[in-house]
N, C-alpha and C positions, 0 to 999 in steps of 0.2 A: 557610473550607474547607467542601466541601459532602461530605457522606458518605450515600450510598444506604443504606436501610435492608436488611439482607440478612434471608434466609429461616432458619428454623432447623434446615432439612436439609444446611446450606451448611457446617455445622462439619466433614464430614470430605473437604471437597474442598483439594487443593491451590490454593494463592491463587499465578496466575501475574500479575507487574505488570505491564499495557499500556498504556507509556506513548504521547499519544495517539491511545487508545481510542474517541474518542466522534466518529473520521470514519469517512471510508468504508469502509476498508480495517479498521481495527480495530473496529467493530462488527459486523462482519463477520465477523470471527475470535474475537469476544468470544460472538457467538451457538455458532461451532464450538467452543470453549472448552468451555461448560457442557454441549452436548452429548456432551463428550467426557470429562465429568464434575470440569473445574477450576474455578475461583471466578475471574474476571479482577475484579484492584484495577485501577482506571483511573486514570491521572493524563492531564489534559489543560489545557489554557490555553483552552478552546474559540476561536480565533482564527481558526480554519478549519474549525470542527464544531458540534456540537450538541448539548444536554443531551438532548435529545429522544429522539435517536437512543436512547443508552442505556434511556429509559422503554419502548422500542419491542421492546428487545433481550430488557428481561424481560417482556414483553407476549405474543414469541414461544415464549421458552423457558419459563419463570414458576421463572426464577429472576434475581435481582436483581444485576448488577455491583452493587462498592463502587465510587464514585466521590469524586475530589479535584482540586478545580481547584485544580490546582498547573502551573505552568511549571518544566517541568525544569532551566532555568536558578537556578532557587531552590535552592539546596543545603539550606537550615533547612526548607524546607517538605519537600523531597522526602524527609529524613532523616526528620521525624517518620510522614510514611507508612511506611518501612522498619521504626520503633521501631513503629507499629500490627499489623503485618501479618508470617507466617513466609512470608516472598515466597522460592519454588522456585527463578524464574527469570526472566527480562524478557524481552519481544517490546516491541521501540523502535520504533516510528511516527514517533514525533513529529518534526516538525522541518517548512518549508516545499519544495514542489513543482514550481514550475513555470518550465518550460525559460527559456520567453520573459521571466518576471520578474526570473529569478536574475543576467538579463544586463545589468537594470538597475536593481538593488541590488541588487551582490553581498555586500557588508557584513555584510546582515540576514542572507541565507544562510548564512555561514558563523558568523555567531554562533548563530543556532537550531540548526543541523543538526553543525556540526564544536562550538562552544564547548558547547551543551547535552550532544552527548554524552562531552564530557571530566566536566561536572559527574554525571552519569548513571554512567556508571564507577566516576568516583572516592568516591561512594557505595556505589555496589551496594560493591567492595572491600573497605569501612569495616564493612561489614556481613556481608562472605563468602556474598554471592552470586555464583557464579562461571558462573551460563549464561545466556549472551542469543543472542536469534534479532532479528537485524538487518534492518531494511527496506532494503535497497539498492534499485538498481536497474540495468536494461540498458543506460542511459547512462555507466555504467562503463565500454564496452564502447568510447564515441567512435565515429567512423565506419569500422564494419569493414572488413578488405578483403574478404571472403565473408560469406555468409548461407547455412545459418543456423548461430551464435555458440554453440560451447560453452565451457564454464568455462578450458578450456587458454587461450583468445584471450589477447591483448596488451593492456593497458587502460589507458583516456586516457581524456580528455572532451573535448567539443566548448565546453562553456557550465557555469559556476558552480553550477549546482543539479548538475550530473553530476560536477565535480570533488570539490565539496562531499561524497559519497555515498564518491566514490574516496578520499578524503584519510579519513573513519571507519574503510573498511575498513581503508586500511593502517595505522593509529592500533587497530584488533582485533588484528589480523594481530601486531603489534609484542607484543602484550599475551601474548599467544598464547602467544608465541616466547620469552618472558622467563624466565631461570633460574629453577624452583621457581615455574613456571605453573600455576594450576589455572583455569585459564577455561576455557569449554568454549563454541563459540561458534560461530553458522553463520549464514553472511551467505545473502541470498537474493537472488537478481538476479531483478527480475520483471520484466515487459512492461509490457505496458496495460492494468491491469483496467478490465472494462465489468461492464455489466448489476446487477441485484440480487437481493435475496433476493426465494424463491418469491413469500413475503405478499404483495410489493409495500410491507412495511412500515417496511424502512429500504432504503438507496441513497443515491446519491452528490448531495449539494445542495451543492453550491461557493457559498462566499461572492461574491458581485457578478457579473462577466462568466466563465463560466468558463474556464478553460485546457484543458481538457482537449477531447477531439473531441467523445466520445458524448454526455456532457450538452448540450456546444452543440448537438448535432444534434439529442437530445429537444425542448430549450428554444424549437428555429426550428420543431419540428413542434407541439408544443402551443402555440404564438402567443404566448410568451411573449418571443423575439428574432425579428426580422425575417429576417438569413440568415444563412447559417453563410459564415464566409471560410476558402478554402479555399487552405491558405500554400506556393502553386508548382503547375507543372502541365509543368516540365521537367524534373522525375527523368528518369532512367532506368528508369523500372519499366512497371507495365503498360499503365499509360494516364496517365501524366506526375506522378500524385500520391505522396504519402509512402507508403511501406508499414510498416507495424509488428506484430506479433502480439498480435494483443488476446484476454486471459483473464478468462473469468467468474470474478469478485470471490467466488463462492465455492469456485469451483478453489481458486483461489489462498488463501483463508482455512484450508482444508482443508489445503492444503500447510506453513502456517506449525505449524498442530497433531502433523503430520505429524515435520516437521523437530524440534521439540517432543521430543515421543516416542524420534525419532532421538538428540539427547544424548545419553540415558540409554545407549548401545550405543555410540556416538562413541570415548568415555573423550574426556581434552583435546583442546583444538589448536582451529584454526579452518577451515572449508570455506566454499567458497562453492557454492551450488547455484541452474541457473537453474528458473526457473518460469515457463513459458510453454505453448502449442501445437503449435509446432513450424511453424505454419501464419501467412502472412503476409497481409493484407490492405490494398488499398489506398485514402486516402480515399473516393472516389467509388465504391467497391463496398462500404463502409461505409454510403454514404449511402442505395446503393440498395436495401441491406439491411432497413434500419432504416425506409422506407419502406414495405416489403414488412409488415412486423410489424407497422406500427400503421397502414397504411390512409391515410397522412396524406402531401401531398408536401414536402421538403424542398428549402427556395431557397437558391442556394448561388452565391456569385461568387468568380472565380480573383485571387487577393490575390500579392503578392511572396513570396518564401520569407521564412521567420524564421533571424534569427541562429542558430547554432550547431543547425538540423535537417540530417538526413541525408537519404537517400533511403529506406534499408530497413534492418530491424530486424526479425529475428522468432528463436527459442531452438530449441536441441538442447538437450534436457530429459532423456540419457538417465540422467543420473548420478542426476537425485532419483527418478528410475523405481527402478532399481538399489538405489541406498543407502537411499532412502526409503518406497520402497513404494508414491508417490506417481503421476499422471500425472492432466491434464486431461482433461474427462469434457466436459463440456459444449461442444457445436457455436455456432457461430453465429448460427444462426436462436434458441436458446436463449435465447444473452447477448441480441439485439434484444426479443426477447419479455418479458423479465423486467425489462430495461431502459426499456420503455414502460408495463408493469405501472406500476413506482415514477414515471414522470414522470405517466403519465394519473390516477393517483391520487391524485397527489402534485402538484396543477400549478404550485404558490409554495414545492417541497419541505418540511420541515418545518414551515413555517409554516403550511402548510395545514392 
């Protein structure tokens, strides 16, 4: 077990647990954390992240996550971080990502992301922690019949990582709803974060080939991959590629803080809230984007579609406007700008 040394201004902050913490999305929210004056305990397996990142996080803020590389599937390890720590509340990360993986090893998906968080639960429980802020996603959501998606929609999934996601919630949902409940719990449907923090100091570094667009797209402009494949070019959309809404990574980290705060006024029960732009994009106006920000051209060949993709995806965000106070600030020239900051400076990501 590894434990970050904390500060000793840190004893009267709330310790919220970000299980993990040390990827893109919760280093991200671990930085809006401290700013927002909480202590994030990190549990991570780093399997898809990096110690790194967290060194980076207090580097920015100067103050220090606690960190434990623990796998949430470890019930003994995860309970002694509970017996260390008066944990408020949990923001769950953890768990695996990606569309095209999920669809061929479903297994592993559903034991990280459905079996990790029955162990996750049925701790916090044992310990009377009763609020979590859940990572879902817009894949819940399956292939709509309209764009754009608010929280009312119907919800399916096309592929095992988005089932995966829909079988948690309703596994909340259930929790929620149970005689003499005290959970208090808000699922988050997000889009596609991109981009990074201003520094440039942490950002998205996927282990091996990435899955995701924007890093592939940084990766083929800093010479690091050759081109970016670009999976179908007969949508229905504006010019044959995917569309989806893509949200700067600290919109969205700002939102989970947001949601956070929200609890406390909630009282129980469980919500779902999307987090998005509202604004849809599609690959190849992504690409020309991203182009535009960093000066660099991007090569790009038209590949087959992937199993279980749709055509378009992008949020009606009015409700976390409303109930949360919440709504995306940051434009797209923005996420490309901040997105090349962390690759140009970053060119082997954290390893650099």
């Amino acid at each position: 077990m590894l434990l970050m040394s904390s500060f000793s201004s840190n004893a009267n902050r709330p310790e919220i647990l970000v299980t993990g913490g040390a990827g893109f999305i919760g280093s991200h929210v671990c930085v809006e954390l401290i700013e927002a004056g909480y202590l994030p305990v990190v549990v991570d397996n780093l399997c898809n992240s990096k110690y790194e990142a967290l060194k980076r996080v207090t580097e920015i803020t100067g103050v220090a996550p606690v960190f434990y590389e623990v796998d949430i599937n470890d019930r003994e390890r995860l309970q002694s971080v509970f017996n260390a720590h008066k944990v408020q509340a949990v923001m769950h990360f953890a768990g695996l990502k990606a569309v095209g993986e999920s669809s061929q090893i479903p297994l592993k998906y559903y034991r990280y992301n459905v079996a990790g968080t029955l162990t996750l639960a049925e701790v916090m429980a044992d310990n009377n922690v009763w609020k979590m802020i859940f990572s879902s996603s817009a894949t819940v959501y399956g292939d709509p019949v309209s764009v754009p998606i608010d929280e009312s929609f119907a919800t399916s999934a096309t592929n095992p990582y988005g089932r995966s996601k829909l079988i948690v919630e309703d596994i909340l949902r259930d929790l929620a709803a149970a005689p003499g409940n005290q959970w208090n719990i808000s699922l988050l449907r997000y889009f596609n974060p991109v981009g990074a923090h201003e520094s440039g100091r942490i950002g998205e570094d996927p282990a091996g080939i990435p899955n995701n667009l924007l890093p592939y797209v940084a990766q083929v402009a800093i010479g690091k991959l050759k081109e970016l494949g670009v999976f179908g070019d007969d949508y229905d959309t504006v010019d044959g590629t995917g569309v989806r809404d893509y949200i700067h990574v600290v919109d969205l980290a700002k939102g989970h803080v947001a949601a956070l705060q929200g609890l406390d006024k909630s009282g129980d029960g469980c919500r779902a809230y999307n987090l998005g732009t509202g604004t849809g994009y599609s690959v190849l106006q992504m690409v020309a984007a991203f182009e535009a920000a960093s000066g660099r051209k991007v090569a790009y060949r038209i590949a087959p579609r992937r199993p279980g993709d749709i055509a378009a995806c992008f949020a009606y965000a009015e409700k976390a406007k409303q109930e949360l106070g919440w709504e995306a600030k940051f434009d797209l020239q923005r996420m490309m700008q901040d997105a090349w900051r962390w690759q140009s400076q970053n060119p082997q990501g954290y390893e650099s």
